[in-house]
C-alpha positions in Angstrom: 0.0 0.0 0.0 2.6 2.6 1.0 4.2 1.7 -2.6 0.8 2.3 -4.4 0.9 5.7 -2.1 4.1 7.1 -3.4 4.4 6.1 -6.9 0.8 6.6 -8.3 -1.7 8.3 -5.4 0.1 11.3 -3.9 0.9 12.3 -8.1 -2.2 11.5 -9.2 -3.9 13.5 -6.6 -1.6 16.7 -7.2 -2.3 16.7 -11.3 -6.0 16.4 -9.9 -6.0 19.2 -7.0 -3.4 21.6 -9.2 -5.5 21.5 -12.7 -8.4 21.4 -11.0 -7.5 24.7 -8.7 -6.4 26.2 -12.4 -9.4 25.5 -13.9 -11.7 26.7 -11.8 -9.5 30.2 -10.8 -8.5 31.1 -14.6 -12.2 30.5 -15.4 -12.9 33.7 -13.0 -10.0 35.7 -13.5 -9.5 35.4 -17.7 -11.2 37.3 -20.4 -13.1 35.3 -22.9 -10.2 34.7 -25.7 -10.0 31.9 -28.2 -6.8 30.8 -26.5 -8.0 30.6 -23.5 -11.0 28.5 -24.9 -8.9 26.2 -27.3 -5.7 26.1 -25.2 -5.4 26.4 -21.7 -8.5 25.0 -20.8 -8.3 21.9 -22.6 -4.5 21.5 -21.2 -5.6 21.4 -18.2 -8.4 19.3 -18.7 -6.0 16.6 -20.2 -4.1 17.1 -17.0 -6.8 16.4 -14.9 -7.4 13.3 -16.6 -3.6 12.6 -16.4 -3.8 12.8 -12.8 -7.0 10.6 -12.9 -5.5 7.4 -15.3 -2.1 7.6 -13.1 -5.0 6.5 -9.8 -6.8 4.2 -12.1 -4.4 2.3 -13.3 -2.9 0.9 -10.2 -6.3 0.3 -9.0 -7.4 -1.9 -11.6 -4.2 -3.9 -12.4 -3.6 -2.3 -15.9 0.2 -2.0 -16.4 
């Protein structure tokens, strides 16, 4: 368990509570702008669901 903890938790969590924190404060403190519509937010949508896979995949076995 403390294994799983280190190597795919405590990263997983931080892509999840960092892009997450992003999301939510540029999405309140940017002007509407295409780049901020077709590039940051999807970045760090895709790092949200980076931090998601890296806690899935130890869960389920998937190497």
């Amino acid at each position: 368990m403390n294994r799983f903890l280190l190597n795919r938790l405590l990263p997983g969590l931080a892509y999840l509570g960092l892009s997450w924190f992003l999301l939510l404060w540029l999405n309140f403190q940017l002007p509407v702008s295409p780049t901020v519509h077709f590039v940051v937010l999807p970045t760090l949508m895709l790092l949200s669901t980076l931090g998601a896979a890296l806690i899935w995949q130890k869960g389920t076995g998937c190497q």
